[in-house]
PDB file with one MODEL, atoms N, CA, C and O in Angstrom:
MODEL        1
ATOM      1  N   UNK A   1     195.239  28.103 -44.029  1.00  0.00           N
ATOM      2  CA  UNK A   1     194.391  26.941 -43.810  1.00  0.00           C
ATOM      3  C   UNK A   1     195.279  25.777 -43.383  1.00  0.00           C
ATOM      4  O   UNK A   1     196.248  25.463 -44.074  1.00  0.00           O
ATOM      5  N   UNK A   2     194.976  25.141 -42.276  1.00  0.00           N
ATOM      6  CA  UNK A   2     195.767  23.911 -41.693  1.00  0.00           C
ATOM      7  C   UNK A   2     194.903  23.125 -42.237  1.00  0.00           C
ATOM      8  O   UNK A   2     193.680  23.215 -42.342  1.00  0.00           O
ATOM      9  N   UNK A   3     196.218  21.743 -42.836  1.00  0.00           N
ATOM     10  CA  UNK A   3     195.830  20.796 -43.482  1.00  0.00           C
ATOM     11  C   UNK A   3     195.913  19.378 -42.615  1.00  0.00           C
ATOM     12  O   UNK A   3     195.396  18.268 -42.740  1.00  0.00           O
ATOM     13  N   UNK A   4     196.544  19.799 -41.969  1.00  0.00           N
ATOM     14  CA  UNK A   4     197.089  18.055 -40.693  1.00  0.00           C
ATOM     15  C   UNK A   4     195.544  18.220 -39.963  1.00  0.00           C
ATOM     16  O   UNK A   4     194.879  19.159 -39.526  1.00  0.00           O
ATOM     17  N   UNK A   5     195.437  17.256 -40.051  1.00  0.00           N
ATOM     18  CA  UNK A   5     193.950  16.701 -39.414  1.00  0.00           C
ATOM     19  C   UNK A   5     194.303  16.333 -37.694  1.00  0.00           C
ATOM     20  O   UNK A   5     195.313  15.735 -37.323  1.00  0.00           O
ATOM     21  N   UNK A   6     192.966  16.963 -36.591  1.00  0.00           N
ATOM     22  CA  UNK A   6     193.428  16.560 -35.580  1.00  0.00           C
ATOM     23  C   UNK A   6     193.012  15.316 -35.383  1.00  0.00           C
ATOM     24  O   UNK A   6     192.182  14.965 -36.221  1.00  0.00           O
ATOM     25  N   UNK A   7     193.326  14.389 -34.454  1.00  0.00           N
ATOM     26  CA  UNK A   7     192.651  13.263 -34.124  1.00  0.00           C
ATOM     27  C   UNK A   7     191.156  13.194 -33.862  1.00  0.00           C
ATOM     28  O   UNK A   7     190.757  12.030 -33.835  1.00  0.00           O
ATOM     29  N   UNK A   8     190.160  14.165 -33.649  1.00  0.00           N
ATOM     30  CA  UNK A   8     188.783  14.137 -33.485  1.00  0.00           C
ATOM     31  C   UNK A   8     188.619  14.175 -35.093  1.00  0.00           C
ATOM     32  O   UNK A   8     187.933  13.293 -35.610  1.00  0.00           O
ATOM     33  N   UNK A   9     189.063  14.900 -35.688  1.00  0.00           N
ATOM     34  CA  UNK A   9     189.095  15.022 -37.061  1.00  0.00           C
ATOM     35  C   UNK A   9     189.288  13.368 -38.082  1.00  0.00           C
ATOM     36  O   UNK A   9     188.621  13.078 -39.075  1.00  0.00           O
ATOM     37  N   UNK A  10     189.928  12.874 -37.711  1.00  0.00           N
ATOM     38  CA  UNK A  10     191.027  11.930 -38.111  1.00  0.00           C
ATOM     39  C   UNK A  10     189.712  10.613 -37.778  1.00  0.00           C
ATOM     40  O   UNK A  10     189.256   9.880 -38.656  1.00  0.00           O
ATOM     41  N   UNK A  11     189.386  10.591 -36.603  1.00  0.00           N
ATOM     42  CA  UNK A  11     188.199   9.557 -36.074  1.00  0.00           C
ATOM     43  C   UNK A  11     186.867   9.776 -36.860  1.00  0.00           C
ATOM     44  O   UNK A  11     186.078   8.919 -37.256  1.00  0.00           O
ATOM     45  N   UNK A  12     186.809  11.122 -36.987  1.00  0.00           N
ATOM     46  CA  UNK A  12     185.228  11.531 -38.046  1.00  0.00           C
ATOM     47  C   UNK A  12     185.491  10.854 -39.275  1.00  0.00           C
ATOM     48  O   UNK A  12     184.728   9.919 -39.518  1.00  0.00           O
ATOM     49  N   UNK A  13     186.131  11.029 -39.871  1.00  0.00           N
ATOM     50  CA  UNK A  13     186.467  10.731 -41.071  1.00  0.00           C
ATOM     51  C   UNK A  13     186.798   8.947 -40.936  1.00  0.00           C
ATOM     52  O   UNK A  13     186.661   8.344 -42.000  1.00  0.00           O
ATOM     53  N   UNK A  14     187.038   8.462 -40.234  1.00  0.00           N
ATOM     54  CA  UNK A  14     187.053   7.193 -40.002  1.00  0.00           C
ATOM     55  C   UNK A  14     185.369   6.395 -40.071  1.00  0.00           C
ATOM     56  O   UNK A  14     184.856   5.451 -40.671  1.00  0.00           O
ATOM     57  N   UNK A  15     185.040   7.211 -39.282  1.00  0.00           N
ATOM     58  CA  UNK A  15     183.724   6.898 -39.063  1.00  0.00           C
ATOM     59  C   UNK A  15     182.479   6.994 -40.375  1.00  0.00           C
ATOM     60  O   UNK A  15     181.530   6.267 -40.667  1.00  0.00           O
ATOM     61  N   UNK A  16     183.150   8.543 -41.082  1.00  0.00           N
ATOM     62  CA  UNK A  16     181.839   7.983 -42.121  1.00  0.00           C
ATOM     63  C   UNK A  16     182.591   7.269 -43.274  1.00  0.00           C
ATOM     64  O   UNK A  16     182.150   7.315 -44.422  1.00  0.00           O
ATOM     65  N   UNK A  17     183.401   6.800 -43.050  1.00  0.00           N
ATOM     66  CA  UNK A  17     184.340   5.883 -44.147  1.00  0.00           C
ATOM     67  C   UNK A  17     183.790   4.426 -43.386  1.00  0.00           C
ATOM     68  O   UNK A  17     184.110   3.346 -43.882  1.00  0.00           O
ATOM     69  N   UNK A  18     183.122   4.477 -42.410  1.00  0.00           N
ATOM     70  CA  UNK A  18     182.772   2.725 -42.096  1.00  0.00           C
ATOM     71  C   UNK A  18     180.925   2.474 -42.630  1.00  0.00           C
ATOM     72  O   UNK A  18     180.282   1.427 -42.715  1.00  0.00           O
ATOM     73  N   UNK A  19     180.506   3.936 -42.912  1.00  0.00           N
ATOM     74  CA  UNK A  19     179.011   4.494 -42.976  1.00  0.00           C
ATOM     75  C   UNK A  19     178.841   3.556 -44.149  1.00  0.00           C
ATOM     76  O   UNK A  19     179.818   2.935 -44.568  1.00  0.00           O
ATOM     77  N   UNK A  20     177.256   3.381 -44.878  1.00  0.00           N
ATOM     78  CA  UNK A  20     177.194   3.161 -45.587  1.00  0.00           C
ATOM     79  C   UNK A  20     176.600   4.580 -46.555  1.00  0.00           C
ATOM     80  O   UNK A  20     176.220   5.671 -46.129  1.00  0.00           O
ATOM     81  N   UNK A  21     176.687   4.115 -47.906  1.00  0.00           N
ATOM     82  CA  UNK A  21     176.631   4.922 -48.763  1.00  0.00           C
ATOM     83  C   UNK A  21     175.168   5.958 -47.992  1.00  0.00           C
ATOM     84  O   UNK A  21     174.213   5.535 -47.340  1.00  0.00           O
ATOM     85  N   UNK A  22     175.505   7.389 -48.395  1.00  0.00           N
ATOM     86  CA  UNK A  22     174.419   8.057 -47.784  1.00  0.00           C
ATOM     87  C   UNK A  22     173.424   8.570 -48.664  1.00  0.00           C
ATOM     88  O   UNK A  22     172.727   9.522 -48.311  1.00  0.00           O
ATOM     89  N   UNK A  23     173.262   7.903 -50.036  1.00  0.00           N
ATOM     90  CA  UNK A  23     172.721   7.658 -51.230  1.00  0.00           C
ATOM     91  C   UNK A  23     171.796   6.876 -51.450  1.00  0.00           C
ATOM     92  O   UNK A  23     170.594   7.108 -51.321  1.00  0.00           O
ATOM     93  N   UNK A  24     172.513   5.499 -51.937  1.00  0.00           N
ATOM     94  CA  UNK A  24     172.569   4.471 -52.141  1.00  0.00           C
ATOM     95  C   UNK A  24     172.519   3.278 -51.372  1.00  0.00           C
ATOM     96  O   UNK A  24     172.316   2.126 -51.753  1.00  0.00           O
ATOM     97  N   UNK A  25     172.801   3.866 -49.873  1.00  0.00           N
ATOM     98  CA  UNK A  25     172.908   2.639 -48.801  1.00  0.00           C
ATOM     99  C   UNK A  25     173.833   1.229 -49.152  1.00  0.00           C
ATOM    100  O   UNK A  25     173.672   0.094 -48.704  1.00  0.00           O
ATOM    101  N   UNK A  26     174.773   1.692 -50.039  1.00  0.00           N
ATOM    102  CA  UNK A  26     175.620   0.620 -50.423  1.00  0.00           C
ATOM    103  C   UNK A  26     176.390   0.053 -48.913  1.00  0.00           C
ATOM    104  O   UNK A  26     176.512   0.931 -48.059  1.00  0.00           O
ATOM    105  N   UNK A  27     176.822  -1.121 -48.605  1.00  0.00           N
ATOM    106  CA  UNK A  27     178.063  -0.944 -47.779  1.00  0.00           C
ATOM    107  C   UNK A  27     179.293  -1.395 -48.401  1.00  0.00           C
ATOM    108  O   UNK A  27     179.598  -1.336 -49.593  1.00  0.00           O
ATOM    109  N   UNK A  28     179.897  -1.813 -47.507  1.00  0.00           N
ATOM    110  CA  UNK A  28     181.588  -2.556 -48.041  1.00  0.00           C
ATOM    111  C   UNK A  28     182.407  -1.313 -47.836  1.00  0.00           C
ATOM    112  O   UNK A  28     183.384  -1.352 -48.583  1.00  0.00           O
ATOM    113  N   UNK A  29     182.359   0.225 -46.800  1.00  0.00           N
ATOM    114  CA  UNK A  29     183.298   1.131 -47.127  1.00  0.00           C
ATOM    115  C   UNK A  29     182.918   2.006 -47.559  1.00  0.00           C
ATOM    116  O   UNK A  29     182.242   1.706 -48.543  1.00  0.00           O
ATOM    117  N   UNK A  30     182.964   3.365 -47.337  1.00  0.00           N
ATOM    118  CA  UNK A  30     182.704   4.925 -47.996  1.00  0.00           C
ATOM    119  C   UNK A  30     183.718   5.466 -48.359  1.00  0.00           C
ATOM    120  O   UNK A  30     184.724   5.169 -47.714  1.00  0.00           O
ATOM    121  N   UNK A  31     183.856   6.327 -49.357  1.00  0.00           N
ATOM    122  CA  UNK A  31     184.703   7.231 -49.108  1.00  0.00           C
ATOM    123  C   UNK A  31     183.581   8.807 -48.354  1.00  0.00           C
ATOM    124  O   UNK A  31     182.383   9.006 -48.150  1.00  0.00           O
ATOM    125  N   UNK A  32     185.150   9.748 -48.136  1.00  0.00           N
ATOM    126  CA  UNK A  32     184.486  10.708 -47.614  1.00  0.00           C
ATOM    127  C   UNK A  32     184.100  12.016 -48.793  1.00  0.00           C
ATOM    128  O   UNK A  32     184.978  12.401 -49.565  1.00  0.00           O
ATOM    129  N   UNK A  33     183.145  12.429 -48.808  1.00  0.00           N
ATOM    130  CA  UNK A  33     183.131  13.145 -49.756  1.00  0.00           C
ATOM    131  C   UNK A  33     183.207  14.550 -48.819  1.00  0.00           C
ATOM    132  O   UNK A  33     182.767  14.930 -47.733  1.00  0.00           O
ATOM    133  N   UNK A  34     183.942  15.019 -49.787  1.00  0.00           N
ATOM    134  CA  UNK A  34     183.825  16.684 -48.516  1.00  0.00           C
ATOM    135  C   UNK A  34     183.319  17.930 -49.312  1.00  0.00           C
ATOM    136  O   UNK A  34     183.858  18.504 -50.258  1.00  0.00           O
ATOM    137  N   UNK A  35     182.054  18.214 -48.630  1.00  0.00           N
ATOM    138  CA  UNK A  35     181.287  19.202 -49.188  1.00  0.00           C
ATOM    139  C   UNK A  35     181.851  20.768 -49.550  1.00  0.00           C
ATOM    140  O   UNK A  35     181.524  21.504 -50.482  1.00  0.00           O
ATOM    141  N   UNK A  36     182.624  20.942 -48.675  1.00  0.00           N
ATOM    142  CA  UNK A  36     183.079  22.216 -48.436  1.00  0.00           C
ATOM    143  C   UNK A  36     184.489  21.625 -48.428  1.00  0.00           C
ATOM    144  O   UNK A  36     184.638  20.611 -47.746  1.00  0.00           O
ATOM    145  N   UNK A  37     185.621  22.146 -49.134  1.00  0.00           N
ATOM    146  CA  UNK A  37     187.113  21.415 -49.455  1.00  0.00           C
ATOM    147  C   UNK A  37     187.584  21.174 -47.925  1.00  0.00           C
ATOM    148  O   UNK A  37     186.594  21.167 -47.194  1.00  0.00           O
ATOM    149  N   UNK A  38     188.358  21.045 -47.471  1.00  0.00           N
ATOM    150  CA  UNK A  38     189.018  20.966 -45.574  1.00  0.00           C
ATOM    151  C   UNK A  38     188.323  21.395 -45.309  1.00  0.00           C
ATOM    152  O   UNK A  38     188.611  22.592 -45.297  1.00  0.00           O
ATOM    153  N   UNK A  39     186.850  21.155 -44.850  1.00  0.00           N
ATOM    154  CA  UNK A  39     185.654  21.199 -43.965  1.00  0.00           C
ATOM    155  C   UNK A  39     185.456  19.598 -43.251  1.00  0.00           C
ATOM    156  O   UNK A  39     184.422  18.961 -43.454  1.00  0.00           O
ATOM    157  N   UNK A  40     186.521  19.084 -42.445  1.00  0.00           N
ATOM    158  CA  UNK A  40     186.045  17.501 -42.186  1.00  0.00           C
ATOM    159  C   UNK A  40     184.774  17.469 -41.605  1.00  0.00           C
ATOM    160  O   UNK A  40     184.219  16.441 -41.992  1.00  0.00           O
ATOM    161  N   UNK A  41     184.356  17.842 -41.170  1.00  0.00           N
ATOM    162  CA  UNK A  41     183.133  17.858 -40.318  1.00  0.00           C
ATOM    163  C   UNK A  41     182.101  17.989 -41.339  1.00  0.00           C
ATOM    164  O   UNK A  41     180.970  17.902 -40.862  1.00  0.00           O
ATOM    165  N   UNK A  42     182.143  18.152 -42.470  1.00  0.00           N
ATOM    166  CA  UNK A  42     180.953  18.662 -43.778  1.00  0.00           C
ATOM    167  C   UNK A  42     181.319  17.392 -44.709  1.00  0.00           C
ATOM    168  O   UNK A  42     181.840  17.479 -45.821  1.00  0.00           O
ATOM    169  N   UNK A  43     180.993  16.337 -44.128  1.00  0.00           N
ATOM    170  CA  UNK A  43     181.607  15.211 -44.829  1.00  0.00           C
ATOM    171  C   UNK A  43     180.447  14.254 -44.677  1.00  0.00           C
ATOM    172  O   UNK A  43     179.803  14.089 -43.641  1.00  0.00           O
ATOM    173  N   UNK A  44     180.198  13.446 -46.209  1.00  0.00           N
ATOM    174  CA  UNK A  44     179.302  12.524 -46.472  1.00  0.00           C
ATOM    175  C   UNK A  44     179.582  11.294 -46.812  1.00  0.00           C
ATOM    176  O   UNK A  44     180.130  11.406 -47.909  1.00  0.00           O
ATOM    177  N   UNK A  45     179.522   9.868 -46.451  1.00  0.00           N
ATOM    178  CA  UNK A  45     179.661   8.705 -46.828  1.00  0.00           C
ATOM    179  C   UNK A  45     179.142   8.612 -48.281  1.00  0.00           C
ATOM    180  O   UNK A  45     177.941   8.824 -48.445  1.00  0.00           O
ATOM    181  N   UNK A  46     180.013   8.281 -49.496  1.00  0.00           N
ATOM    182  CA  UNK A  46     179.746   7.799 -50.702  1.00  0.00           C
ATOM    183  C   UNK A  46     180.370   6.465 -51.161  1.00  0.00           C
ATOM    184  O   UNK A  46     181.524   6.185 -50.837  1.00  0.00           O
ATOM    185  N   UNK A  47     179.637   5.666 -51.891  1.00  0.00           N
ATOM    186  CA  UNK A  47     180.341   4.490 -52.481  1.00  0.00           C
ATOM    187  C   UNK A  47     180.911   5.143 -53.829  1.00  0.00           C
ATOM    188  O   UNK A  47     180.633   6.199 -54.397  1.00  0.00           O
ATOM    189  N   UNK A  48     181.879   4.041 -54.145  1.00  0.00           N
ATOM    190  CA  UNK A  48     182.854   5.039 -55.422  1.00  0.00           C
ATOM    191  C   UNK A  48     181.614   5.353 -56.675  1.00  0.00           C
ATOM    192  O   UNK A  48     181.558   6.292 -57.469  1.00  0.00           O
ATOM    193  N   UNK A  49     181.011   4.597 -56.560  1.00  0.00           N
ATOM    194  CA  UNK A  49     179.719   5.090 -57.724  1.00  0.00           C
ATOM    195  C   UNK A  49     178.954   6.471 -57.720  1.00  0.00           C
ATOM    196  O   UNK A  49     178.739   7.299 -58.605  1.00  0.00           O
ATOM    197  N   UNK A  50     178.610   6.394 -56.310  1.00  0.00           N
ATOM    198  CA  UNK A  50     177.573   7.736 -56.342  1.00  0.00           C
ATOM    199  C   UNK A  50     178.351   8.876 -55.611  1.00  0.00           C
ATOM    200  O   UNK A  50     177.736   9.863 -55.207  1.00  0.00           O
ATOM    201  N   UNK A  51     180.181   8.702 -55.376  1.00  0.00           N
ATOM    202  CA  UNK A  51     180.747   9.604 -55.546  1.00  0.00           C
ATOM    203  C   UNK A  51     181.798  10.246 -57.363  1.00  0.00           C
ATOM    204  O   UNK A  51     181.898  11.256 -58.058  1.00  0.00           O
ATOM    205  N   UNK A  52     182.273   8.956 -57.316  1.00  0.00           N
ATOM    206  CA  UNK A  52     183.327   9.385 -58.874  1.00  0.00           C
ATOM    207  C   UNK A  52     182.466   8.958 -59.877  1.00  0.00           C
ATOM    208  O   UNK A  52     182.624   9.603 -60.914  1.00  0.00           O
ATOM    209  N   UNK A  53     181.762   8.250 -59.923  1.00  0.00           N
ATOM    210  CA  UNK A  53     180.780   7.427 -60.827  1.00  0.00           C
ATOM    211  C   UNK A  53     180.641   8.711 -62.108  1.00  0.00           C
ATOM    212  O   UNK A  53     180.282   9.858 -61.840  1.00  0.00           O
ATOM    213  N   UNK A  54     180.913   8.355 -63.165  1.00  0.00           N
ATOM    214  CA  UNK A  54     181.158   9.078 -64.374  1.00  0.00           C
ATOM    215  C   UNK A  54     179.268   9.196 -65.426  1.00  0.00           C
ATOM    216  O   UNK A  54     179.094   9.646 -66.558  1.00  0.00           O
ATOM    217  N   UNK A  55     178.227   8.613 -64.476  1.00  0.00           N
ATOM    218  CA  UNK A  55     177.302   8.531 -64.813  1.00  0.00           C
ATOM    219  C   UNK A  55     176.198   8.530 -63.288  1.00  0.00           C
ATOM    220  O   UNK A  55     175.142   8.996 -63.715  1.00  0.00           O
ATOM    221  N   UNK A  56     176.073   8.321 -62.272  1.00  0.00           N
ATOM    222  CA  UNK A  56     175.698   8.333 -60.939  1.00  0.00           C
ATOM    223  C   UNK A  56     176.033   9.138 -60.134  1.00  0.00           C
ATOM    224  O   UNK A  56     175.381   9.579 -59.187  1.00  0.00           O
ATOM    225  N   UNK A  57     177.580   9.498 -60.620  1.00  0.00           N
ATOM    226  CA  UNK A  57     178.415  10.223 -59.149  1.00  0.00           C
ATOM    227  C   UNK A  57     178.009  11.497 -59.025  1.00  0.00           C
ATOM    228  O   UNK A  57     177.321  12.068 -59.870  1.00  0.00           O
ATOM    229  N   UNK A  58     178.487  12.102 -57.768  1.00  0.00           N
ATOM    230  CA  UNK A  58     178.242  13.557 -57.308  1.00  0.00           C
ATOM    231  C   UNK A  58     179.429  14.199 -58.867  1.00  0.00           C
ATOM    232  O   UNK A  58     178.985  14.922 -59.759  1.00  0.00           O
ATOM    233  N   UNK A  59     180.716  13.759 -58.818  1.00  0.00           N
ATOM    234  CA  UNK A  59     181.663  14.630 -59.583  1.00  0.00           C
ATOM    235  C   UNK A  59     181.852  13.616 -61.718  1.00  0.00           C
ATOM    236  O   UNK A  59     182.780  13.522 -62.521  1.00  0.00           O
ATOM    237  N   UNK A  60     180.381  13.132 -61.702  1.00  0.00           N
ATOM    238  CA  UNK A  60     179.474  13.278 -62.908  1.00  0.00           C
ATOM    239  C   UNK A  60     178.519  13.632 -63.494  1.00  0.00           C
ATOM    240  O   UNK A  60     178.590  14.837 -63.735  1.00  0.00           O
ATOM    241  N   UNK A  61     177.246  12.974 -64.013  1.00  0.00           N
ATOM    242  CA  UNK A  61     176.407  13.132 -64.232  1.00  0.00           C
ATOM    243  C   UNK A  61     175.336  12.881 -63.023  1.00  0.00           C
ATOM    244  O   UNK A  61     174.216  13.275 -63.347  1.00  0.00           O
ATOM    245  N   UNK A  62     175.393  12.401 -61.895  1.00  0.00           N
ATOM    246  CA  UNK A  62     174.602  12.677 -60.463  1.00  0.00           C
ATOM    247  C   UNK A  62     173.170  12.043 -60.880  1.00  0.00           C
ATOM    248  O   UNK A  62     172.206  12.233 -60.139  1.00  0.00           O
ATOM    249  N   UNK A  63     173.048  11.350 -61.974  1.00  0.00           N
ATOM    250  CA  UNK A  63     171.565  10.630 -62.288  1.00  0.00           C
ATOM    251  C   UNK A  63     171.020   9.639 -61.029  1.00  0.00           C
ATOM    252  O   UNK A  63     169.816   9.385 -60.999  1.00  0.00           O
ATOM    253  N   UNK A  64     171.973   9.041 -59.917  1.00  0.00           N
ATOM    254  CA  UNK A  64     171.249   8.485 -58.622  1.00  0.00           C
ATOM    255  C   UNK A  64     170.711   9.368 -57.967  1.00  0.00           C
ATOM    256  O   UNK A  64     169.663   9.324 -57.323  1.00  0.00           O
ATOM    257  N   UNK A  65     171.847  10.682 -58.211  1.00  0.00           N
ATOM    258  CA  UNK A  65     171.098  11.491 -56.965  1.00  0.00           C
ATOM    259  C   UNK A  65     169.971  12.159 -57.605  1.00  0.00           C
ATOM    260  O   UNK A  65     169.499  12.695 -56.602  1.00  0.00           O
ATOM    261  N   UNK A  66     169.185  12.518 -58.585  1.00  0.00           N
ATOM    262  CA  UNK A  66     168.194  12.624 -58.976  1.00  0.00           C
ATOM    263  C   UNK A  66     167.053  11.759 -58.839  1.00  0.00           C
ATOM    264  O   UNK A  66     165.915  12.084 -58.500  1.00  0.00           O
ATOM    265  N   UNK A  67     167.460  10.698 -59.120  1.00  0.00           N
ATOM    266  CA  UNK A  67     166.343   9.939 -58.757  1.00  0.00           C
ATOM    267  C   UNK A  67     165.850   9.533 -57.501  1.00  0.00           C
ATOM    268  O   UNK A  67     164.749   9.010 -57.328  1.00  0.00           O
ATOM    269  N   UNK A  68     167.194   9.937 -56.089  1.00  0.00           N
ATOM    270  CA  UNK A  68     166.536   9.694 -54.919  1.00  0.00           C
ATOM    271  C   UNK A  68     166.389  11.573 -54.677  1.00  0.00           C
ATOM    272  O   UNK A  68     166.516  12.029 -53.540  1.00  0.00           O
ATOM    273  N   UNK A  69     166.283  11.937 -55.148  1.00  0.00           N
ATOM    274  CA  UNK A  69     165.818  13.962 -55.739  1.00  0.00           C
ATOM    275  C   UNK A  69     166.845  14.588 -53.981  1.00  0.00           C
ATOM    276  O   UNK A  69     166.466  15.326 -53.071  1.00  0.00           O
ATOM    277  N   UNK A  70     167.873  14.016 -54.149  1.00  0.00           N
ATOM    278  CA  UNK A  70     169.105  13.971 -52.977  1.00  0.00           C
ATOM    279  C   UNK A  70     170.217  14.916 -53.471  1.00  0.00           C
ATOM    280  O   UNK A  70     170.711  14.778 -54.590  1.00  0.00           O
ATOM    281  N   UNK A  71     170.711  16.166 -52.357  1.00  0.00           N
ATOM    282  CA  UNK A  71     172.024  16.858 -52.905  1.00  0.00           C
ATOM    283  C   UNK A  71     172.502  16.773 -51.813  1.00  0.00           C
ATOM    284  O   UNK A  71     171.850  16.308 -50.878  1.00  0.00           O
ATOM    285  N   UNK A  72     173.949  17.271 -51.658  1.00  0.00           N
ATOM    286  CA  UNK A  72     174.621  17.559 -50.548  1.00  0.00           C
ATOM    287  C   UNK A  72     174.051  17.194 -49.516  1.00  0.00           C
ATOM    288  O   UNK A  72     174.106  16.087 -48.982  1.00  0.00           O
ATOM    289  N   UNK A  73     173.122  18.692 -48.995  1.00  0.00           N
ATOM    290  CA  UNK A  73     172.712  18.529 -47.994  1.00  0.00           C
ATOM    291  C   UNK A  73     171.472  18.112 -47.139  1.00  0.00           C
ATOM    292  O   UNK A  73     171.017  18.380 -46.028  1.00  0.00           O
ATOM    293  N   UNK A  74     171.113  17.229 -48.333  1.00  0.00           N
ATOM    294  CA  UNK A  74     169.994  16.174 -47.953  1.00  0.00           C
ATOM    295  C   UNK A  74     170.469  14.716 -47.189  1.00  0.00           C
ATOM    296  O   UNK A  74     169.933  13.921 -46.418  1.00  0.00           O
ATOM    297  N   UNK A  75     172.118  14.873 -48.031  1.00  0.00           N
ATOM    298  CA  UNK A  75     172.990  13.759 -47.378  1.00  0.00           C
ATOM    299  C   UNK A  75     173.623  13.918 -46.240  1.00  0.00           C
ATOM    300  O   UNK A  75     173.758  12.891 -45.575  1.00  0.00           O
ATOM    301  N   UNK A  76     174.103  15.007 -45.762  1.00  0.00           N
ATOM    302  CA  UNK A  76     174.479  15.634 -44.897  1.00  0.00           C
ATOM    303  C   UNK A  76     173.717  15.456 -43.616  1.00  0.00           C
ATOM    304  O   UNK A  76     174.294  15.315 -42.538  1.00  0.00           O
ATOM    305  N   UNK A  77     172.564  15.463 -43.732  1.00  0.00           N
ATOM    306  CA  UNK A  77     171.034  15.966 -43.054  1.00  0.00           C
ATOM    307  C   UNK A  77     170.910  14.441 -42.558  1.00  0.00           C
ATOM    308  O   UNK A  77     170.456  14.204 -41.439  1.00  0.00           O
ATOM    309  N   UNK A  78     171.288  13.511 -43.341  1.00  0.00           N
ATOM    310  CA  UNK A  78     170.811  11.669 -43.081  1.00  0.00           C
ATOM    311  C   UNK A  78     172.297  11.213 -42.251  1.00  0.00           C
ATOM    312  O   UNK A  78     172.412  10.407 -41.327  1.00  0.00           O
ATOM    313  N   UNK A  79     173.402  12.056 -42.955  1.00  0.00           N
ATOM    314  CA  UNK A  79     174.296  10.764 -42.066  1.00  0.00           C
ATOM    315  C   UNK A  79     174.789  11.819 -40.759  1.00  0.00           C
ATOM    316  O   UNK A  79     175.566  11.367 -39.918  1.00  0.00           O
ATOM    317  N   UNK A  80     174.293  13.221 -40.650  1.00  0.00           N
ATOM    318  CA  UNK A  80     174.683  13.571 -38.972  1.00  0.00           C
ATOM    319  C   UNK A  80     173.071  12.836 -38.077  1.00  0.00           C
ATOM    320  O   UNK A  80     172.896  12.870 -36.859  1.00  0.00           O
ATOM    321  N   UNK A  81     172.555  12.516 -38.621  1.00  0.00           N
ATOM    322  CA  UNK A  81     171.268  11.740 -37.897  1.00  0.00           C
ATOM    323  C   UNK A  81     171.772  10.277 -37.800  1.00  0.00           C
ATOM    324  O   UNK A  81     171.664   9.644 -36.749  1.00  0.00           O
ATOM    325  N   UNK A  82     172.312   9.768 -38.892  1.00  0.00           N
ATOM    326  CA  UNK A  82     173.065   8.317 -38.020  1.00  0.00           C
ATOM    327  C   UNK A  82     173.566   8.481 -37.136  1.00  0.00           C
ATOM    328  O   UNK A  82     173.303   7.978 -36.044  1.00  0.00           O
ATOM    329  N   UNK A  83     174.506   9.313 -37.427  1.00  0.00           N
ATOM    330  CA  UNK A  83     175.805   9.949 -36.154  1.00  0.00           C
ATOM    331  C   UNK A  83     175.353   9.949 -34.841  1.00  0.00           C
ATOM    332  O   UNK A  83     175.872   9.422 -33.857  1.00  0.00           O
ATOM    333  N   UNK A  84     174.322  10.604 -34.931  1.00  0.00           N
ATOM    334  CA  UNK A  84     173.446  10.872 -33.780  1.00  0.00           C
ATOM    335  C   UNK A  84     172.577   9.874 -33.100  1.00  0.00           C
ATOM    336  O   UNK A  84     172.193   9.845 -31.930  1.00  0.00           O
ATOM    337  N   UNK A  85     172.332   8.985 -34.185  1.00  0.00           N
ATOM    338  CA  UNK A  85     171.333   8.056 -33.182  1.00  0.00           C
ATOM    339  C   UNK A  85     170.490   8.051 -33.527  1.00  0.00           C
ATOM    340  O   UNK A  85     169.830   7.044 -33.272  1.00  0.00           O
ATOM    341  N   UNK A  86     169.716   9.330 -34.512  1.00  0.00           N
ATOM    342  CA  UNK A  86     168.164   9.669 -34.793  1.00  0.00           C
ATOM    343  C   UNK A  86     167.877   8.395 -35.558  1.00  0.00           C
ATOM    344  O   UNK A  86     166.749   8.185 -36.005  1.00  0.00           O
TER     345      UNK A  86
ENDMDL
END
């Protein structure tokens, strides 16, 4: 598995790091959450809450994403449709 990111790679990941939260619609910055480990392209804009969030986050208790009844690839599904334009 190659780990050096190419530059199309490198720009994706730029890009949903400018996204807003794909949750929460937070802005100020995403991180990238990566669905699939070195899958850049399988990557979702999270704010540090409704990613690390120890009570909200995907890698906690995920109680936002329940209440918007949102997983992976419901997020997935919203920010390649920003991407896109839809």
């Amino acid at each position: 598995m190659q780990n050096k990111l190419s530059a199309k790679e490198r720009k994706h990941l730029e890009r949903i790091k400018e996204m807003r939260c794909a949750v929460c619609e937070a802005s100020g910055g995403s991180e990238a959450h990566h669905i699939r480990q070195h899958s850049q392209y399988l990557c979702i804009p999270l704010c540090a809450d409704c990613h690390r969030g120890s009570i909200n986050g995907w890698h906690g208790q995920r109680r936002i994403w329940n209440v918007y009844k949102m997983d992976e690839l419901d997020a997935l599904n919203d920010t390649i449709r920003k991407i896109l334009g839809g």
